[in-house]
N, C-alpha and C positions, 0 to 999 in steps of 0.2 A: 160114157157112163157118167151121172150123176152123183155129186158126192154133197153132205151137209160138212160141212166145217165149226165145229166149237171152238171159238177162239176165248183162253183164260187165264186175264192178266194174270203175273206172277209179282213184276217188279217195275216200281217208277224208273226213273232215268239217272238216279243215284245206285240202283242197285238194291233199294229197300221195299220189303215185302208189302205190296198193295194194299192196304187197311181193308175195304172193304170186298168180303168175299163175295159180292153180286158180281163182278168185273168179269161178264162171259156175253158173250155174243155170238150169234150165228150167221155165218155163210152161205153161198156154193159155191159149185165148180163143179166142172169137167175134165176130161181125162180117159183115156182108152184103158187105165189101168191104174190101179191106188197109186204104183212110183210118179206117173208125168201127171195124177192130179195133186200129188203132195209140191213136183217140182213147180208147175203152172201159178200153182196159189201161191208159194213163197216169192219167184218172182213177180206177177202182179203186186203182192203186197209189199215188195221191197223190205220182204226180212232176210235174215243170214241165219241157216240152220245152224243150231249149236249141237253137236254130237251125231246119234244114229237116229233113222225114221224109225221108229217099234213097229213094225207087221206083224197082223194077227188073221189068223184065219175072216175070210168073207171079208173082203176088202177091207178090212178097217184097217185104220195104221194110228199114231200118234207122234209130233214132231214137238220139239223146242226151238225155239225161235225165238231171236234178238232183231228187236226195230228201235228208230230215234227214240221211240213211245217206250219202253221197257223190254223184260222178257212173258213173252207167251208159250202156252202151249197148245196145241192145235189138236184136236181129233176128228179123224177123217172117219164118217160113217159110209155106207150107201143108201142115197136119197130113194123114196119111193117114187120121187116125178120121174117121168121119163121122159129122154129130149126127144124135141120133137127131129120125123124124120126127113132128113135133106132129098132135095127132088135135085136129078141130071137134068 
């Protein structure tokens, strides 16, 4: 399954709040299910979950995460692309 990721800065590398609120970007990722595409992304991205993933119905979920670069928070939707299918 396909997931969109928003990723939104929160904080520089001091710990102080990001001045400006454009600080969001967009992802993917993959994953059989929201938990191993929330766990997938965090490790390729080399951040360190801070707390609980939020699950909410229809795959969404929402995570906090600490990298070099500050803190973010992530929200995991599900993407309308669909991957494509693997051939034996």
């Amino acid at each position: 399954m396909r997931f969109t990721v928003e990723q939104r800065h929160l904080t520089d590398t001091n710990g102080r709040p990001v001045a400006s609120p454009g600080e969001v970007a967009f992802y993917s990722c993959e994953g059989e299910n929201i938990d191993e595409a929330v766990r997938f992304y965090i490790r390729d991205d080399a951040a360190e979950l801070i707390g609980d993933v939020l699950k909410f119905p229809g795959f969404h979920a929402i995570a906090t995460v600490r990298k070099a670069s500050g803190v973010y928070t992530l929200q995991f939707t599900p993407s309308s692309q669909r991957t494509p299918p693997t051939r034996s």
